[in-house]
VEXDREN-2710 file (C-alpha; in Angstrom, 1 decimal):
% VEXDREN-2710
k/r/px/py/pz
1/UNK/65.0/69.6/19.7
2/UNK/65.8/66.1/20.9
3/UNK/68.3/67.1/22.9
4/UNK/66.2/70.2/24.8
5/UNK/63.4/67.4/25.5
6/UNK/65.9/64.3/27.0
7/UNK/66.9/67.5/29.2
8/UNK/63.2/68.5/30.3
9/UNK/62.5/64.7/30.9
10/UNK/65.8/65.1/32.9
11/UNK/64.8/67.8/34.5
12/UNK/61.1/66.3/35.6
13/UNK/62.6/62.9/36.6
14/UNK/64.8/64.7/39.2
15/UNK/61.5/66.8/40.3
16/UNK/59.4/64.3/40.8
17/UNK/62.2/62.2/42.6
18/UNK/62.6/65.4/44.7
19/UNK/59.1/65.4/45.9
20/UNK/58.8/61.7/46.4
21/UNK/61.5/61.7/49.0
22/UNK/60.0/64.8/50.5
23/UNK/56.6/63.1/50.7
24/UNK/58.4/60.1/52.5
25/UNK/61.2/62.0/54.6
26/UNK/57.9/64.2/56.0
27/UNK/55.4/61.1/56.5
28/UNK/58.6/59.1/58.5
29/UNK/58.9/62.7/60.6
30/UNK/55.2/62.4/61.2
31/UNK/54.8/59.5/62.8
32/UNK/58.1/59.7/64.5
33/UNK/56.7/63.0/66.2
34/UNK/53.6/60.7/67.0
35/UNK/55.5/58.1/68.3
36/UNK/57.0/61.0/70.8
37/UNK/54.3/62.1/71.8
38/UNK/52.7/58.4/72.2
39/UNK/55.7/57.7/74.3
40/UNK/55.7/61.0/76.2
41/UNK/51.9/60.3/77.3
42/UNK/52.6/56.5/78.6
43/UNK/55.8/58.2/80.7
44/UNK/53.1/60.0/82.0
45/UNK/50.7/57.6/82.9
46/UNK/53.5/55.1/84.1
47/UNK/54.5/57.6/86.6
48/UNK/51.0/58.1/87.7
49/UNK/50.3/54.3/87.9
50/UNK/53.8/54.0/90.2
51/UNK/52.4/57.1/92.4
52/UNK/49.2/55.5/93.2
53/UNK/50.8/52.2/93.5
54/UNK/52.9/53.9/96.7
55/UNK/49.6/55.3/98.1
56/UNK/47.2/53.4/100.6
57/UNK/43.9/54.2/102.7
58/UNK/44.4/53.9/106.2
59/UNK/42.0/53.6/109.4
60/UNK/42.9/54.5/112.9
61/UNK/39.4/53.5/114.8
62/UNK/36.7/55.5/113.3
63/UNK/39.3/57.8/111.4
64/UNK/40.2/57.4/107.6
65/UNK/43.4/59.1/106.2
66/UNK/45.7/58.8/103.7
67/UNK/49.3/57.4/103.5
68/UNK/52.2/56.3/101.2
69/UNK/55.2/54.4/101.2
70/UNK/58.8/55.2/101.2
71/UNK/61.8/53.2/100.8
72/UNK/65.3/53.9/101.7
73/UNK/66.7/51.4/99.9
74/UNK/67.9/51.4/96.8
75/UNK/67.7/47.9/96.1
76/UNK/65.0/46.3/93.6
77/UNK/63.0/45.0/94.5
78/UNK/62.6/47.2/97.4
79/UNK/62.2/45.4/100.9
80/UNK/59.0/44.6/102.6
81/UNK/60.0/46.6/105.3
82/UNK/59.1/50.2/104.8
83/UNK/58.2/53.3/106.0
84/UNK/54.5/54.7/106.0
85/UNK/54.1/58.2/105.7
86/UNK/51.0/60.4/106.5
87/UNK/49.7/62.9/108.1
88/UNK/50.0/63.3/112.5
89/UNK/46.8/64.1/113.0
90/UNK/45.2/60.7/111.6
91/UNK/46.9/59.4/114.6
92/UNK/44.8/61.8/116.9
93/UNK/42.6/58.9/118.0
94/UNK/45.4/56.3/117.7
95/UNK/46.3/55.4/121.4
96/UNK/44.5/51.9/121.9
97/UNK/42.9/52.0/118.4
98/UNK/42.9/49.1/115.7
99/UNK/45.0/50.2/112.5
100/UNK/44.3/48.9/109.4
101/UNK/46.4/49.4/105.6
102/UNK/43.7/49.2/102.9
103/UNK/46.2/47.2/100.1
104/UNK/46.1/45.2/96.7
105/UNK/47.2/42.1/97.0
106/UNK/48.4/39.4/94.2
107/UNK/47.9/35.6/94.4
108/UNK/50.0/32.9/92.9
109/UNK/47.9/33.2/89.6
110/UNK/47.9/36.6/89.3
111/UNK/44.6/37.7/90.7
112/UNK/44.2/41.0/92.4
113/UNK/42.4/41.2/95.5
114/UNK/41.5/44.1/98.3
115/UNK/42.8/43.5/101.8
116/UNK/42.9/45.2/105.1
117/UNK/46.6/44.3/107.1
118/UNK/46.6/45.6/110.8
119/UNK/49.6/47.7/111.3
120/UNK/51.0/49.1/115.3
121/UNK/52.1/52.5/116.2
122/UNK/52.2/51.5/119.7
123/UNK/50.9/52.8/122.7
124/UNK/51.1/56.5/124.8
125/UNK/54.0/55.3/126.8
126/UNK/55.7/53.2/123.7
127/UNK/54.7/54.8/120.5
128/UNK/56.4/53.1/117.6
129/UNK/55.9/56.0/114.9
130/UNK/57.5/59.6/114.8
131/UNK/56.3/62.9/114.6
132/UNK/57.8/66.4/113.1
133/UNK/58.5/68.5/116.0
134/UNK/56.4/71.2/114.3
135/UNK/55.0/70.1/111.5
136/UNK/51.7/68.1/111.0
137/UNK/53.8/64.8/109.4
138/UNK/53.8/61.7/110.9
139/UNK/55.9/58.2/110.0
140/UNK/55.8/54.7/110.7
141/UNK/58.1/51.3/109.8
142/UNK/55.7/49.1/108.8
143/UNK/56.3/45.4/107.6
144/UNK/54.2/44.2/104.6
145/UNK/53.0/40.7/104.2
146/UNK/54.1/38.8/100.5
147/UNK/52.2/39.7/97.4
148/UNK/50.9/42.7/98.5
149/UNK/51.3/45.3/95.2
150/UNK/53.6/48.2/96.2
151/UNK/55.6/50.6/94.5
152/UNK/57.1/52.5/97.1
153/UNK/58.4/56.4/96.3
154/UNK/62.6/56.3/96.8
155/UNK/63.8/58.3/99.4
156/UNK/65.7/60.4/96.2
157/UNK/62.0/61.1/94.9
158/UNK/61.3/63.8/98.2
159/UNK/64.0/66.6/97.6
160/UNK/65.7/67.7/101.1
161/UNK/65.8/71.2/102.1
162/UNK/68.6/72.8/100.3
163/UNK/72.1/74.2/102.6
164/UNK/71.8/77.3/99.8
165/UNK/69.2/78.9/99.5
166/UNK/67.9/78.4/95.7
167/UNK/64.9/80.7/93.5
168/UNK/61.3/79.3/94.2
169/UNK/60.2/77.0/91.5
170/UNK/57.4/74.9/89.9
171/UNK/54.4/78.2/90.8
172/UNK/52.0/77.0/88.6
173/UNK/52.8/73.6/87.3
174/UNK/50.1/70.8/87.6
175/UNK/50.5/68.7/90.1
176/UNK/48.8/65.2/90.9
177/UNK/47.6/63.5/94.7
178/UNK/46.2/60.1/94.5
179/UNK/43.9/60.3/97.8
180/UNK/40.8/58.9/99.5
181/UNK/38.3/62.1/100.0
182/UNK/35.3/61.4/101.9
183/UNK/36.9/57.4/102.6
184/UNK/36.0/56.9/98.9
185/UNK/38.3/54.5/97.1
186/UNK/37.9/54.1/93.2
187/UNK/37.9/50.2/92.7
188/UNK/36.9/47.5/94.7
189/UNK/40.5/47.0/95.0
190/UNK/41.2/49.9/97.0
191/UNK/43.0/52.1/94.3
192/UNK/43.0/55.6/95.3
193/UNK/41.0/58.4/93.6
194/UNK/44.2/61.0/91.1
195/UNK/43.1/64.7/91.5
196/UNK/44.8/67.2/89.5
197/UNK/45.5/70.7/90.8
198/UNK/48.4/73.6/90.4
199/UNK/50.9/74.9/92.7
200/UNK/49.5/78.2/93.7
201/UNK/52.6/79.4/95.8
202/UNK/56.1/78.3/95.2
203/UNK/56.8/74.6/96.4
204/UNK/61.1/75.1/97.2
205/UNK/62.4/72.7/99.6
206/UNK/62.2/75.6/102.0
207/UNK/58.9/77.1/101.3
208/UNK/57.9/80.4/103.3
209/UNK/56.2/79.3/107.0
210/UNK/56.5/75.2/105.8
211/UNK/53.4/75.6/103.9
212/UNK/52.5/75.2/100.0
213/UNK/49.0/76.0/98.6
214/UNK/47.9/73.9/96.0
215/UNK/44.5/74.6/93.6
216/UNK/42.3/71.9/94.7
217/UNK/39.4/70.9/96.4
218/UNK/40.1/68.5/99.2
219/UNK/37.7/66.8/101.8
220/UNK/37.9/64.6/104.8
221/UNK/40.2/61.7/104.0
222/UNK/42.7/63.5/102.0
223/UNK/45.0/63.8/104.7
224/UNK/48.3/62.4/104.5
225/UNK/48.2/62.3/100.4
226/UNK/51.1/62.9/98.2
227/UNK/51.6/65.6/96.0
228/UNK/53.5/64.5/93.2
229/UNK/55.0/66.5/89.8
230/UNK/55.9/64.9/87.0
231/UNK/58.4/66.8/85.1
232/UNK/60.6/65.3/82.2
233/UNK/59.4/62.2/82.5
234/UNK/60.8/62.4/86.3
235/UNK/58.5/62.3/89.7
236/UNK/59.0/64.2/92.5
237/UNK/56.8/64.6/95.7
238/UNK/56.8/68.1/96.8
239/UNK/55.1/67.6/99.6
240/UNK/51.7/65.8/101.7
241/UNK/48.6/67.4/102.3
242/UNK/47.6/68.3/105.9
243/UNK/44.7/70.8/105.2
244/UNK/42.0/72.9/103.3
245/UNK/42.2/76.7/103.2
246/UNK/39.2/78.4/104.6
247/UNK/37.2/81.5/105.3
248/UNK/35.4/81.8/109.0
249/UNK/32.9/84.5/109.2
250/UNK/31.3/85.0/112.4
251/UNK/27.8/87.0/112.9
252/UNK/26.7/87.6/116.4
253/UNK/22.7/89.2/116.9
254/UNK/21.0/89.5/119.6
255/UNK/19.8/86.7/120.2
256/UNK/22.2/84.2/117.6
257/UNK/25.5/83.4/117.1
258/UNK/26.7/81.7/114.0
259/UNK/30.0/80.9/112.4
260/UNK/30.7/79.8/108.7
261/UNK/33.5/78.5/107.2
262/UNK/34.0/78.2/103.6
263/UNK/36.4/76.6/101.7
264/UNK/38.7/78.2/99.1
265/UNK/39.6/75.4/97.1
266/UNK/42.8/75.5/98.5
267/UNK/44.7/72.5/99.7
268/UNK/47.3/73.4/102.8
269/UNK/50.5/71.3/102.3
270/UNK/53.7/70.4/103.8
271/UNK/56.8/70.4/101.4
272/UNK/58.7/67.8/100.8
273/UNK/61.5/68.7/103.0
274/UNK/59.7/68.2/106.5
275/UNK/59.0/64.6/105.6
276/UNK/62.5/63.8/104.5
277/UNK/63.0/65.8/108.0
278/UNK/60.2/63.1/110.0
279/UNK/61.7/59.8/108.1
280/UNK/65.5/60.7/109.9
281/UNK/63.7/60.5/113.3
282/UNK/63.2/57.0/112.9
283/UNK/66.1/55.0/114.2
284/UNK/68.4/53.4/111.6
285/UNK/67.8/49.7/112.9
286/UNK/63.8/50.3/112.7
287/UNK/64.7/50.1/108.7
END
């Protein structure tokens, strides 16, 4: 009897030891899966904070647009001298027009402050900034003063059109474009407004007739924004809005004429390939 009780106490002490290391093994897990997911969310948000970081409002006259900056250097920190990416037609009025970069700039003790920095694309017979030959993309080397806060995207960030032709991808995914719709900025330091959308057609390097549609409402001012997605704790820009998506009816009576347009909720974009295309227009000793 002694003997068959030291053995159930046995048995009970190795039970109990059982579950306690259970109980610990599956609370570590726990908050190891937290931490994931903790870490996996502030990827996320670090790489949105870098994207709007690389984005700026710009003014040509009366015009407001859109643009972001690219580096093709691969040192850190990246030069002053970069190149300002946006969209052609916010140059439409540009010939004789003052330009202006809305930007955050940092003072010596660390204060963050809005300021607007002229920028030049030159003039009708000495235009300074590049256009696609088709394409509605437009680029500029642009010199920025000290403490201005910049992120620029690296020139590895915008995929180049592929030699082979590869399977459509990323249909679907969410994608993010820090913008300025209707010349609205969110701070009063001159951070751009994130908008989330989807891809709704395929965004490949070589996407069918240059154009991606994106699921999302744009307005005036969007022009020229970025459209970034984050994968794997990776960014990529597949491409720079140039557009909205519309319907135009037209009703003619007898004695009116009207025409409506409505929009779809569909951004029109350029992939990624045509501005990697527009950047090597610019001559190598602009950069």
């Amino acid at each position: 009897m002694i003997i068959a009780t030291d053995h159930f106490f046995q048995r009970m002490t190795q039970l109990l030891f059982t579950i306690f290391v259970g109980i610990v093994l599956g609370i570590s897990i726990g908050r190891v899966s937290a931490a994931d997911q903790t870490a996996s969310s502030e990827s996320l948000e670090d790489l949105l904070e870098g994207a709007s970081n690389a984005v700026c409002r710009i003014t040509v006259g009366k015009q407001s647009a859109t643009a972001f900056f690219v580096s093709r250097e691969t040192e850190s920190p990246p030069s002053r001298s970069l190149v300002l990416v946006t969209a052609a037609h916010a140059y439409s009025d540009g010939d004789g027009a003052e330009c202006r970069m809305i930007l955050r700039k940092e003072t010596s003790d660390k204060v963050v402050s809005r300021v607007e920095e002229p920028f030049d694309i030159g003039k009708s017979d000495a235009l300074t900034w590049k256009r696609h030959p088709v394409q509605d993309v437009a680029v500029v080397v642009v010199t920025l003063p000290e403490g201005v806060v910049v992120r620029p995207f690296r020139l590895d960030q915008i995929p180049e059109a592929s030699k082979t032709p590869k399977p459509p991808s990323g249909l679907g995914k969410d994608v993010w474009i820090p913008c300025y719709p209707a010349k609205l900025e969110a701070d009063a330091f001159g951070f751009p407004v994130l908008r989330r959308g989807s891809l709704a057609t395929p965004a490949s390097p070589r996407a069918s007739g240059g154009m991606v549609l994106v699921d999302v409402n744009t307005f005036g001012g969007d022009s020229g924004a970025p459209v970034v997605l984050c994968n794997e704790n990776q960014l990529t820009v597949v491409g720079l809005v140039t557009g909205m998506q519309r319907q135009t009816d037209r009703m003619s009576l007898p004695f009116e004429e009207r025409t409506t347009h409505t929009p779809l909720g569909l951004a029109i974009v350029v992939p990624a390939s045509v501005i990697r295309e527009t950047i090597d227009l610019l001559p190598v000793k602009a950069l």
